[in-house]
GUZA-761969 format. One line per field, with one value per residue (C-alpha): residue number from 1; y, x, z; residue in one letter. Coordinates in steps of 0.2 Angstrom, whole numbers, plus 5000, padded with zeros to 4 digits. Each point is the difference from the previous one (the first is absolute). Layout:
# residues N
seq (NUM/...)
Y (Y/...)
X (X/...)
Z (Z/...)
type (A/...)
END
This chain:
# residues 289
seq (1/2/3/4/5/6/7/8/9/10/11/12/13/14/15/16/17/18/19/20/21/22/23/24/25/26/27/28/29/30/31/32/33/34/35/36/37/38/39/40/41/42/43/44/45/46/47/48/49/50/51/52/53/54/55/56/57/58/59/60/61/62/63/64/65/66/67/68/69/70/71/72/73/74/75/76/77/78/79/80/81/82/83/84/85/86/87/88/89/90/91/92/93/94/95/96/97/98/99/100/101/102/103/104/105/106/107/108/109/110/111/112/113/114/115/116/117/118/119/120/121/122/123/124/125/126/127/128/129/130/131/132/133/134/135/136/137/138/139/140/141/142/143/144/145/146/147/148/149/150/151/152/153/154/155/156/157/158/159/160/161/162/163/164/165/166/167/168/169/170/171/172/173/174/175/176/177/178/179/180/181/182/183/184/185/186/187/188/189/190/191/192/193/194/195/196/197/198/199/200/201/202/203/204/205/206/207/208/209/210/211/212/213/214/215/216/217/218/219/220/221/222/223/224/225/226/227/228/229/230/231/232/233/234/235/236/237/238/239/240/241/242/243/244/245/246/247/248/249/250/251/252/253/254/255/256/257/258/259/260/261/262/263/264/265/266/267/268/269/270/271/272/273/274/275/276/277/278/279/280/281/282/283/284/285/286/287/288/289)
Y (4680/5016/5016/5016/5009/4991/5001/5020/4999/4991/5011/5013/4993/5006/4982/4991/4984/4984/4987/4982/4984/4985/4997/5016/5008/5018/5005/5018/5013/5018/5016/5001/4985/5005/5018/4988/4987/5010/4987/5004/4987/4996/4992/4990/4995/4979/5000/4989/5013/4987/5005/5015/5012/4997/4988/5000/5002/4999/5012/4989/5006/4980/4996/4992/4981/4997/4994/5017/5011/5012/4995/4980/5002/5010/4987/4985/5006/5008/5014/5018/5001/5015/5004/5007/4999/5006/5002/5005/5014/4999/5011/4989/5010/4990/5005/4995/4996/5000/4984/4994/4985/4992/4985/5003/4986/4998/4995/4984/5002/4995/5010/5010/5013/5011/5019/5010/5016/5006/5019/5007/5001/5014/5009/5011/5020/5004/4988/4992/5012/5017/4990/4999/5017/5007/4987/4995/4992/5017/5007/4989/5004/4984/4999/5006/4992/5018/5011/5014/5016/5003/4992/5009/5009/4987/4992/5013/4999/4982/5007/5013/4991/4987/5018/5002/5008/4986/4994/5012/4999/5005/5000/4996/5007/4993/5005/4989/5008/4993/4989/5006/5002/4983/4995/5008/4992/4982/5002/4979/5009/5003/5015/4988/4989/5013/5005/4984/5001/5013/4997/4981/5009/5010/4985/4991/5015/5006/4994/4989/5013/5015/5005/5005/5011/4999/5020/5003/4990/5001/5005/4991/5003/4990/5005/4992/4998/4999/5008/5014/5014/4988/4984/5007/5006/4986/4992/5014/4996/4981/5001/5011/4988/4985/5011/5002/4984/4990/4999/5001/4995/4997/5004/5019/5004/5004/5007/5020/5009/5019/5004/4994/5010/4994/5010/4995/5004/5003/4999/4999/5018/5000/5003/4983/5006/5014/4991/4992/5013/5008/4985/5001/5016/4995/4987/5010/5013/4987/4994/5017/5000)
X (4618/4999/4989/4999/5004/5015/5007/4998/5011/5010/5001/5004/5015/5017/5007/4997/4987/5000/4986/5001/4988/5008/5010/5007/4990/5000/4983/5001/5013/4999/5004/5018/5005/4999/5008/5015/5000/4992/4989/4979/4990/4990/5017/5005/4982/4998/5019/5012/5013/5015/4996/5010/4987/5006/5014/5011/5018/5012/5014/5014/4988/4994/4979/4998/4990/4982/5001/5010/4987/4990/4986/5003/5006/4985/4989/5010/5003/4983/5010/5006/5019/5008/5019/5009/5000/5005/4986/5002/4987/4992/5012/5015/5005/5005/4992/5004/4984/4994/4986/4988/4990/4984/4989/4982/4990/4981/4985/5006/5015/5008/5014/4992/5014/5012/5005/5017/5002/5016/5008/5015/5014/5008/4984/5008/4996/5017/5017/5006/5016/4986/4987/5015/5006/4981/5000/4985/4991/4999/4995/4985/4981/4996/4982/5003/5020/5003/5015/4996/4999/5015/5014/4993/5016/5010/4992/5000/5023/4995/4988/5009/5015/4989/4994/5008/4995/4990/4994/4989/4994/4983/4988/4981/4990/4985/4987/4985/4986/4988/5007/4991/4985/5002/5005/4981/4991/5007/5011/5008/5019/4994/5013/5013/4991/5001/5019/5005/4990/5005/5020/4996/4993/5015/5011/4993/4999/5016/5018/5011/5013/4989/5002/4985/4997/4986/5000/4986/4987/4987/5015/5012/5014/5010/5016/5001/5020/4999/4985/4992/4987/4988/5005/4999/4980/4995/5007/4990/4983/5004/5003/4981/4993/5007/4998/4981/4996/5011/4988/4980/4984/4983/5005/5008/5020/5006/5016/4998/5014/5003/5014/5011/5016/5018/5016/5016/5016/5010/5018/5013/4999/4982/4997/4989/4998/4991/4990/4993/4997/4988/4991/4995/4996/4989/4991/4997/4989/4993/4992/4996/4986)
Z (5436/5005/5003/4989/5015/5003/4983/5002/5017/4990/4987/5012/5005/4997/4998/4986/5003/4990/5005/4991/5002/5004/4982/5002/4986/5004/5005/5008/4993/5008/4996/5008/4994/4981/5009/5007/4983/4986/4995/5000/5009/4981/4997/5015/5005/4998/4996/5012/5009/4994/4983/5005/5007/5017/4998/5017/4997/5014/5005/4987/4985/5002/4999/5014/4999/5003/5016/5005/4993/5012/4993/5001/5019/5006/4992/5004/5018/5004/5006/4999/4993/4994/4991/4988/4982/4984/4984/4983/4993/4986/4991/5005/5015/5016/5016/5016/5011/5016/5004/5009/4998/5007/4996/4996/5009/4998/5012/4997/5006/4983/4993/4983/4997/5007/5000/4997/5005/4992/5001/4989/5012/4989/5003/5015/4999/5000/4999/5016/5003/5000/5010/5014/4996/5004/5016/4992/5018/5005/4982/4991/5007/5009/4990/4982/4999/4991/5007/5013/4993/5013/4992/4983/4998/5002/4983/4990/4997/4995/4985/4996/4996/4987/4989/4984/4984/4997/5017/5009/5016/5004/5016/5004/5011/5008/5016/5000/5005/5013/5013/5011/4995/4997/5018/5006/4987/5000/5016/5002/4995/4984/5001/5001/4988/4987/5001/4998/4985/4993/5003/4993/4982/5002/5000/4987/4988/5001/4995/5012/4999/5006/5020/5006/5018/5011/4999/5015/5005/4985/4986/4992/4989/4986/4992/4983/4995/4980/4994/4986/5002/4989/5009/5018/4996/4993/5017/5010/4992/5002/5018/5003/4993/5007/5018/4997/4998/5011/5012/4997/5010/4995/4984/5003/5003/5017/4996/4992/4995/5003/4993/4989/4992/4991/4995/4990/5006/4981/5006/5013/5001/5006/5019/5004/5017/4993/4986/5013/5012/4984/4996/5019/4998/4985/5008/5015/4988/4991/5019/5005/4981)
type (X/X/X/X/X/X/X/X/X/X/X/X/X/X/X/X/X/X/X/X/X/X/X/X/X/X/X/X/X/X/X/X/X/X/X/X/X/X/X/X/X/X/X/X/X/X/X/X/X/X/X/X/X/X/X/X/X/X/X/X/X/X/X/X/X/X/X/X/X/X/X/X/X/X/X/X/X/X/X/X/X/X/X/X/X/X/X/X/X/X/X/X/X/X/X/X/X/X/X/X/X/X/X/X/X/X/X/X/X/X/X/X/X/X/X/X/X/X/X/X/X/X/X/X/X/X/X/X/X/X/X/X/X/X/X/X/X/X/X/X/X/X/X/X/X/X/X/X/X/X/X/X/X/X/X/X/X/X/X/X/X/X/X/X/X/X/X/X/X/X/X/X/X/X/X/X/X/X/X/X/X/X/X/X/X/X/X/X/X/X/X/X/X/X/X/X/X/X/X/X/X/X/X/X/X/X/X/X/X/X/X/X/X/X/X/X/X/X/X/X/X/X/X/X/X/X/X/X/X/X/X/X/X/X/X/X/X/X/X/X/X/X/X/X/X/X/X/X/X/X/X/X/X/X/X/X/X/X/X/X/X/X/X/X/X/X/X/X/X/X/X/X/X/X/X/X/X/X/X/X/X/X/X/X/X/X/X/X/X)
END
C-alpha cells in the first residue's frame, strides 16, 4: 500500500503511526507507536485496533462508538479529522493522545484504509508550570524542539531537586562529527537533514522524562533524572548507535560522531553546574584526538 521508503520516514517519526485497510485491521505499526503503547508491531499486525490495540476512549473514561472512531470518520468522511483522546497501553496505563486521522484512497478513487498519527500528550520535556517558568517560545531550538543551551541553568534546580540516594542524575554528551563535510558532498540541506536525524534517534532512545539541550550547533546534551553508572552507559552506546545509522545513503551512514562523554552527579551535594562544565571539557579532548 505503501513504499519501503515511506515506511522508513515513517519510522523516523516522532509520532506514533498506525495505518489499517478498510476493516480496520492494523496493517502498519511503527516504532513510536510501540515507544507511546508498548506493544511491538509482531503483535498488533492483522489485529483490529477495537481489540484494544488502539481503542479510543474519550475524556469520561468511555470508548467511544464505531461511528466516532478516528479511523471510521476519516474513512467514512473521506477526510482529514483530528482530536483528543485517551488510550490504554499495553501495561494498563491510560494515555491521553493527540490525533490525526486521514483516509487512504487508491487510483480508483476508492477508499482502502486510513492513517492515525497519534502522539503522547504527557510527552512534554518538562511539566507545564517549568515550560512557562523557562518562557519556553523564547527557550526551545526552532529545528531539533530541544531547549537552548541558554536557559541550561535554569534546568539544572529542577534536576537537582529529583536526586536522592537512589535517584542519580546523569548527563550525555554528544558532537557529531561531520556536518559539514556533508553539506559539500551532498549539499540539498543535508546539514539540516542530519540534526533532525540525529536529535529524532535521540528522542526515540531516551526516556520521556529526560531534558535534552541542543548544546551548540553539532552537540547535544541530555540530562537523565533517575539513572546508575551501568544504566547511564548502556544508554550512551545505544544512543551512537542509533545516531550512526539514523541516516544512510547508498548503503554507508551519513551521521559520524566525534565525541561522546557522560558524568553522574551522586548527590545533592554535587555541583551539576560543574559536572557538566568537565564533561564539556572531556568531549572537547576527545575532538581535538
Amino acid at each position: 500500500m505503501f513504499s519501503q521508503q515511506n515506511k522508513e520516514i515513517f519510522d523516523d517519526l516522532y509520532e506514533g503511526v498506525v495505518m489499517v485497510d478498510k476493516y480496520r485491521n492494523i496493517i502498519y505499526w511503527n516504532k513510536s507507536a510501540q515507544r507511546i503503547l508498548g506493544y511491538e508491531k509482531e503483535q498488533v499486525i492483522e489485529k483490529k485496533t477495537k481489540d484494544g490495540y488502539l481503542l479510543h476512549y474519550n475524556n469520561k473514561g468511555l470508548a467511544v462508538s464505531d461511528c466516532d472512531c478516528p479511523l471510521n470518520i476519516a474513512m467514512n468522511e473521506r477526510e482529514y479529522n483530528k482530536g483528543d483522546y485517551l488510550v490504554k497501553s499495553k501495561s494498563g496505563k491510560v494515555v491521553p493522545i493527540e490525533v490525526k486521522a486521514f483516509p487512504l484512497i487508491n487510483k480508483g478513487n476508492y477508499v482502502v484504509g486510513a492513517v492515525e498519527l497519534f502522539k503522547n500528550k504527557n510527552e512534554v520535556i518538562l511539566s507545564l508550570e517549568e515550560l512557562n517558568n523557562l518562557k519556553m517560545l523564547n527557550s526551545i531550538d526552532d529545528e531539533t524542539k530541544f531547549i537552548k543551551r541558554t536557559h541550561l541553568k535554569s534546568t539544572l534546580n529542577t534536576v537537582k531537586a529529583q536526586i536522592d540516594e537512589d535517584n542519580m542524575a546523569g548527563a550525555i554528551m554528544i558532537e557529531l562529527s561531520n556536518l559539514y563535510e556533508a553539506h559539500r558532498t551532498y549539499k540539498k540541506d543535508i546539514k539540516r537533514r542530519m540534526i533532525l536525524q540525529a536529535a529524532s534517534a535521540i528522542k526515540r532512545n531516551t526516556k520521556d522524562d529526560s531534558i535534552k539541550f541542543r548544546f551548540d550547533e553539532d552537540k547535544f546534551l541530555i540530562l537523565l533524572k533517575n539513572t546508575k553508572p551501568a544504566l547511564i552507559n548502556m544508554v550512551k552506546e545505544k544512543l551512537v548507535t542509533a545516531i550512526e545509522n539514523a541516516l544512510i545513503r547508498n548503503g554507508m551512514s551519513i551521521l559520524k560522531i566525534r565525541a561522546c562523554g557522560s558524568s553522574l552527579m551522586l548527590s545533592k551535594t554535587d555541583n551539576l553546574e560543574d559536572v557538566l562544565k568537565n564533561l564539556e571539557s572531556k568531549i572537547l579532548r576527545k575532538s581535538a584526538m
